[in-house]
FIKEBA-535202 format. One record per atom (N, C-alpha, C, O): residue in one letter; x, y, z. Coordinates in steps of 0.1 Angstrom, whole numbers, padded with zeros to 4 digits, always signed. Layout:
residues N
AXYZ ...
end
This chain:
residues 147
X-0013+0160+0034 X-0008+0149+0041 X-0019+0143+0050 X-0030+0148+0050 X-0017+0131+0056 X-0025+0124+0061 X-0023+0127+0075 X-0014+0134+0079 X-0036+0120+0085 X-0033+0120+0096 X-0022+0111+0105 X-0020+0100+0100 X-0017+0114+0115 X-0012+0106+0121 X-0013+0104+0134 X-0015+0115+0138 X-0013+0094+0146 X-0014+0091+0158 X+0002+0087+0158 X+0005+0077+0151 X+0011+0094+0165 X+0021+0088+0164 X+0022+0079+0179 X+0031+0071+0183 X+0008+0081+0187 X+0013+0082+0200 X+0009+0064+0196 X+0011+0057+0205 X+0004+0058+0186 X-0002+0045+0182 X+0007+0037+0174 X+0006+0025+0172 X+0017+0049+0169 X+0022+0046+0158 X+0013+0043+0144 X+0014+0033+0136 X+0006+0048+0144 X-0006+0047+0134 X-0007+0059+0122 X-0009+0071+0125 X-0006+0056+0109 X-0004+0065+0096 X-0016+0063+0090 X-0019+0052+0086 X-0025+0075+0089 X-0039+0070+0079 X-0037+0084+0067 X-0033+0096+0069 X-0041+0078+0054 X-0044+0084+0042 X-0055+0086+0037 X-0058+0076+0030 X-0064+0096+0036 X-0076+0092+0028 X-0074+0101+0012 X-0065+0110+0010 X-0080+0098+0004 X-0080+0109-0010 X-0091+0095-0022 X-0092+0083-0021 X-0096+0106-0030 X-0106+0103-0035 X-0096+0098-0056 X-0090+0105-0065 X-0100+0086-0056 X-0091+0082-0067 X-0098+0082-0081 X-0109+0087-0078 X-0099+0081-0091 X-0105+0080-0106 X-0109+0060-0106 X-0102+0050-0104 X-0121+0061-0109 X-0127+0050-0109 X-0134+0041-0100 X-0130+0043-0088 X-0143+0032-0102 X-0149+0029-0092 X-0141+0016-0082 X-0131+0010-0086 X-0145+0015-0073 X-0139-0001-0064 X-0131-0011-0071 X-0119-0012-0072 X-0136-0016-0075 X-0137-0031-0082 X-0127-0024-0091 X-0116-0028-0088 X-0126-0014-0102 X-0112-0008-0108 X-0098-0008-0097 X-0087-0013-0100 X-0103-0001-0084 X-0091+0001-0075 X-0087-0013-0072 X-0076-0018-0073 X-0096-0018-0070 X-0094-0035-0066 X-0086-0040-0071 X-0076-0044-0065 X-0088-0039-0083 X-0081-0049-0094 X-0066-0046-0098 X-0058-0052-0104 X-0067-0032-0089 X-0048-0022-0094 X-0042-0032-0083 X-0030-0035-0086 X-0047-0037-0073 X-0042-0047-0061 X-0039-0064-0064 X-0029-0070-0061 X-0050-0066-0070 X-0052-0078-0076 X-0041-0086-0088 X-0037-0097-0089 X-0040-0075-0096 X-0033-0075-0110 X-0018-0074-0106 X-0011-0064-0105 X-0014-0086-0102 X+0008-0087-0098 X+0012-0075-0109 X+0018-0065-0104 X+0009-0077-0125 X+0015-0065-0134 X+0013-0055-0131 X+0021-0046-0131 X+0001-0053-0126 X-0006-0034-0122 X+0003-0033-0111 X+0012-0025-0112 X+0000-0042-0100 X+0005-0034-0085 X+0024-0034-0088 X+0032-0028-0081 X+0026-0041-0100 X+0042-0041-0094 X+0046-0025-0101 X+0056-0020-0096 X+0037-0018-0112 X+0041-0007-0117 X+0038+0003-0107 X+0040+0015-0108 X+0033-0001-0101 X+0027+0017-0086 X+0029+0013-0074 X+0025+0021-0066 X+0034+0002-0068 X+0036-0004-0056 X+0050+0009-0051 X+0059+0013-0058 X+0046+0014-0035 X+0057+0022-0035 X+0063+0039-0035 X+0054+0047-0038 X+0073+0044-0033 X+0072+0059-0038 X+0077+0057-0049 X+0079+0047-0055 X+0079+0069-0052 X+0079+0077-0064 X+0099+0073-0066 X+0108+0074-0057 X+0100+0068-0078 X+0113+0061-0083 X+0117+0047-0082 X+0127+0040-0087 X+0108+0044-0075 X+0111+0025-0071 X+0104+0021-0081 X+0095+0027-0088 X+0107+0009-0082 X+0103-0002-0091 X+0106-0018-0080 X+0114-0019-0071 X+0095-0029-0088 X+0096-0041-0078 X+0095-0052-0088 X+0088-0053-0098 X+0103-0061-0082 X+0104-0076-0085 X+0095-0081-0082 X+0093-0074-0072 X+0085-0089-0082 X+0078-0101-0076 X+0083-0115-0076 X+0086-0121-0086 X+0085-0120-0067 X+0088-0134-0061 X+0075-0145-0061 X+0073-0154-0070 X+0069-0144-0054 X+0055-0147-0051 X+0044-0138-0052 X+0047-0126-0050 X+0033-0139-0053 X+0020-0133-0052 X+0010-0145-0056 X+0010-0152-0066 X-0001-0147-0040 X-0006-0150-0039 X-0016-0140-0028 X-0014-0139-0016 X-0028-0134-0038 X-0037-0128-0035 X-0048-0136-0033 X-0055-0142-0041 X-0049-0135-0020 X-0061-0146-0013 X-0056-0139+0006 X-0046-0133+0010 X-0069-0146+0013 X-0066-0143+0028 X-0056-0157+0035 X-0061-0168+0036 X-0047-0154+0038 X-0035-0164+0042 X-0023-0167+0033 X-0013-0173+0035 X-0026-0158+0017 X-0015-0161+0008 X-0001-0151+0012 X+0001-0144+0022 X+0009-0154+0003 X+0022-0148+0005 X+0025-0140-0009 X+0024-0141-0021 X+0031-0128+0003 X+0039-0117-0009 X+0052-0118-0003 X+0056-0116+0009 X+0061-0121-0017 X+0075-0116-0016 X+0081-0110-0029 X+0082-0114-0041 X+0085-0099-0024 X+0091-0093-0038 X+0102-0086-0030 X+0105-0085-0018 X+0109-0076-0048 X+0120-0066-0043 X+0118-0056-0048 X+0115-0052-0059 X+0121-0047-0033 X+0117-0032-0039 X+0130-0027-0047 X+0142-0029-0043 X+0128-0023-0055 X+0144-0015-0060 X+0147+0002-0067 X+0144+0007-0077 X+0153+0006-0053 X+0154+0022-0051 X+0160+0028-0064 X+0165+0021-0073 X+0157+0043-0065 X+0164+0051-0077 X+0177+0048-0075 X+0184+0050-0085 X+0183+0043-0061 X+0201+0048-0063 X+0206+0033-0064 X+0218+0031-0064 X+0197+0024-0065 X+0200+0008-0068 X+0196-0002-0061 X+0194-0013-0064 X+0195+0007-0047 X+0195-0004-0038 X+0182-0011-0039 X+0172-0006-0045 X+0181-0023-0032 X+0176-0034-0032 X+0168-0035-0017 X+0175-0032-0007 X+0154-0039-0014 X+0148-0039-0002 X+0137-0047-0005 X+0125-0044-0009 X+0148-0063-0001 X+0134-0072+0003 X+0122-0074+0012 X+0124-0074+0024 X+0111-0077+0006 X+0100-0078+0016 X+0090-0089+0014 X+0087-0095+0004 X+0084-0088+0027 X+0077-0101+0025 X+0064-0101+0038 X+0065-0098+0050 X+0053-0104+0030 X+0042-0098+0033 X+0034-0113+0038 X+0040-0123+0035 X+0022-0112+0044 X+0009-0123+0041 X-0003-0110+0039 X-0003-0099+0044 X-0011-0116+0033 X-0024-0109+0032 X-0036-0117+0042 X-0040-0128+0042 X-0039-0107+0048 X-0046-0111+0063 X-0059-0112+0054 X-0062-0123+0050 X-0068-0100+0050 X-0078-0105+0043 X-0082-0094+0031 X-0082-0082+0032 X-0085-0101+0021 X-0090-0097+0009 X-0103-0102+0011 X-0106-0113+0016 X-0113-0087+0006 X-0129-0089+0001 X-0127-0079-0008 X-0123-0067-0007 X-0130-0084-0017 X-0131-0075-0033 X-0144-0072-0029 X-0151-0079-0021 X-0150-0059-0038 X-0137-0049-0038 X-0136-0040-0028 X-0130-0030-0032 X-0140-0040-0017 X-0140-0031-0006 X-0124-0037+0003 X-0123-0029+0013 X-0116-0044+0003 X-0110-0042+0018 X-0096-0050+0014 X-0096-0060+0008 X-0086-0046+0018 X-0075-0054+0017 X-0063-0052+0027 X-0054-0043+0026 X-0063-0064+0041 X-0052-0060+0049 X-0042-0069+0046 X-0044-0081+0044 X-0028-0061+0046 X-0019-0066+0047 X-0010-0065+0060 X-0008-0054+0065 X-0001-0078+0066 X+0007-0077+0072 X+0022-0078+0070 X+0027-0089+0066 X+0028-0069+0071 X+0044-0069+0065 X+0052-0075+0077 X+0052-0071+0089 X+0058-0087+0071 X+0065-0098+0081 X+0078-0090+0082 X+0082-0089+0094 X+0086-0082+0071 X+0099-0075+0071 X+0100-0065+0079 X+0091-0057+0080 X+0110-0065+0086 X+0113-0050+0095 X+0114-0038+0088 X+0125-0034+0083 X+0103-0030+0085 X+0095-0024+0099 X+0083-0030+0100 X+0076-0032+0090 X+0079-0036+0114 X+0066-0048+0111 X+0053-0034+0116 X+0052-0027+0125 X+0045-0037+0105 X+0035-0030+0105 X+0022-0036+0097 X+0025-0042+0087 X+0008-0034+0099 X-0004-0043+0093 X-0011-0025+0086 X-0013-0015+0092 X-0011-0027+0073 X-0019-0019+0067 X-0032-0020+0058 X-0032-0026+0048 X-0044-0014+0062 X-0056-0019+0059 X-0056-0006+0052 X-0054+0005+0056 X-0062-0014+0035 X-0068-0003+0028 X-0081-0010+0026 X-0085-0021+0024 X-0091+0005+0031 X-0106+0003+0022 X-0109+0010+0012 X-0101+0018+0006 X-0119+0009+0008 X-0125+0012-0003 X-0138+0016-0007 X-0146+0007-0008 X-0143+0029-0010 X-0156+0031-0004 X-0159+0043-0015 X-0153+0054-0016 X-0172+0036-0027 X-0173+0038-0038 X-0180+0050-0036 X-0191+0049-0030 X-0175+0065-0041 X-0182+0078-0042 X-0189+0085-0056 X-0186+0094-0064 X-0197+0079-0057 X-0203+0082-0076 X-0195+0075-0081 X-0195+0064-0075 X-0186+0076-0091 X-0182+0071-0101 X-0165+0070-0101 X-0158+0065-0109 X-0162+0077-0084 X-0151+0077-0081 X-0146+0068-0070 X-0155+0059-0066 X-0134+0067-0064 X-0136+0054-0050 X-0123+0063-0041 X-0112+0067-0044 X-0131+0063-0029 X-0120+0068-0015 X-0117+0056-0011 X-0123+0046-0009 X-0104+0060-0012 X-0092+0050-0005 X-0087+0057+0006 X-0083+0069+0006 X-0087+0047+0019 X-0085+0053+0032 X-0071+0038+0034 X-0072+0025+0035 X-0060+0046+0035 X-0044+0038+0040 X-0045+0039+0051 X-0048+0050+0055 X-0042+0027+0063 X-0040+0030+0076 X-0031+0022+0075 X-0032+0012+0068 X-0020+0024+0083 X-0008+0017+0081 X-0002+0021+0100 X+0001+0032+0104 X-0001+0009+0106 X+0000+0008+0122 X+0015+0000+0120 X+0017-0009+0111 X+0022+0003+0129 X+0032-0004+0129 X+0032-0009+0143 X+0026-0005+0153 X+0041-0019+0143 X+0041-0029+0158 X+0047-0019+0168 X+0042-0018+0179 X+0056-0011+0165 X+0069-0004+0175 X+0064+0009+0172 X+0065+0012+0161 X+0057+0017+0180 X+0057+0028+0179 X+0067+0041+0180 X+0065+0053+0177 X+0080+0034+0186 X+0088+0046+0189 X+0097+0044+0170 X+0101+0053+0163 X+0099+0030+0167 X+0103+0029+0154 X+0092+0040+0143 X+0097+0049+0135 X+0076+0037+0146 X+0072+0048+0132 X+0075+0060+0138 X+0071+0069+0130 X+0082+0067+0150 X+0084+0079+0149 X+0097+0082+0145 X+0100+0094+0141 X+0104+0074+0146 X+0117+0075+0140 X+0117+0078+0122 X+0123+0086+0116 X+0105+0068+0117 X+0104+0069+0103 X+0098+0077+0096 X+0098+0080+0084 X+0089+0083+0108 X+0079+0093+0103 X+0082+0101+0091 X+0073+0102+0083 X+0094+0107+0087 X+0100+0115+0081 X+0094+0107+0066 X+0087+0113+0058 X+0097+0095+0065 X+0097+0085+0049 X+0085+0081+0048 X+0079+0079+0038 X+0079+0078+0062 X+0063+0070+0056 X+0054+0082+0050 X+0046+0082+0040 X+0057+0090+0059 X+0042+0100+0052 X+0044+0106+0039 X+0034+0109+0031 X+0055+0109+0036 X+0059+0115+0017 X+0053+0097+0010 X+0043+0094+0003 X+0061+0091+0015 X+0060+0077+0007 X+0046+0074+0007 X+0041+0077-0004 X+0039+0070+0015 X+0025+0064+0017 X+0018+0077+0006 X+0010+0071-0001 X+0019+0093+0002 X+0013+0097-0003 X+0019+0096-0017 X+0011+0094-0026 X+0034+0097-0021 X+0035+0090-0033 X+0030+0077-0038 X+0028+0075-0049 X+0030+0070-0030 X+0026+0056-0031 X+0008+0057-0040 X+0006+0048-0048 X-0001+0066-0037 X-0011+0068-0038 X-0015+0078-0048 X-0025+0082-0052 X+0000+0081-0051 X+0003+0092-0063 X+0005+0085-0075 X-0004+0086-0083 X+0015+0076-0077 X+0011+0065-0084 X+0000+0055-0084 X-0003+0050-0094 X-0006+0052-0074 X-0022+0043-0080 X-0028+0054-0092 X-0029+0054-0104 X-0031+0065-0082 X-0042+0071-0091 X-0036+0073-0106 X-0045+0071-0114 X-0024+0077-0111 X-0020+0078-0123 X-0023+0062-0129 X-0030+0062-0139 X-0020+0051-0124 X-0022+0039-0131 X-0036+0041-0136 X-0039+0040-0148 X-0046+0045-0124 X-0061+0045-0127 X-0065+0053-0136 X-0076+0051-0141 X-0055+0067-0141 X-0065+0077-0147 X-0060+0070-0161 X-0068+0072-0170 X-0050+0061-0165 X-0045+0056-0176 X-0055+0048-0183 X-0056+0049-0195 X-0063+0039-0177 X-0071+0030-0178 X-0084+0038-0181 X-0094+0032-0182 
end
């Protein structure tokens, strides 16, 4: 598991993935790639919009193993390929999560920090973000070792 500040409400992930940057990059970049690993483990997502750029809009739908449905809707604060990508989630739970990217040989560490506005809300959630955020990262790396 990752570290947490709950006292910040702040969730960080680090782990070292198959492939270089600009590969990780592109699992972000690619609406088809990110909509197959966006997420934990059983969801699957709609895309509405995607516009990957700094000021563009994400809207899609998350859609759970038991059916349910959980719209969301994002802007991306800033993209620099292939090192950096923050996003801010406009949907309740409002929280800004910055992934970097930081090329190890032939491999790339990806570091998740995921801050939410309300800190007493990520302790309430604490339970779902930290399984989720590491499945979430469970699926990139399988997309990546596929490629």
């Amino acid at each position: 598991m990752g570290k947490v500040d709950i006292d910040r409400g702040v969730f960080t992930t680090s782990r070292i993935l198959p492939g270089r940057p600009s590969a990780v990059f592109a699992a972000f970049e690619e609406p088809e790639v990110l909509a197959r690993w966006w997420g934990p483990a059983g969801f699957a997502n709609t895309f509405e919009i995607f516009e990957f750029r700094e000021g563009g809009s994400w809207k899609f739908v998350m859609h759970g193993p038991d059916g349910s449905n959980f719209p969301n809707e994002s802007t991306f604060l800033e993209v620099q390929a292939p090192a950096k990508v923050v996003i801010q989630h406009l949907s309740a739970p409002h929280f800004v999560l910055t992934v970097t990217l930081a090329e190890r040989g032939s491999e790339t560490e990806i570091t998740w920090n995921q801050a939410f506005e309300d800190k007493d809300i990520a302790a309430r959630i604490r339970h779902i973000v930290e399984p989720a955020n590491e499945q979430n990262l469970d699926r990139l790396s399988a997309v990546l070792s596929e490629a």
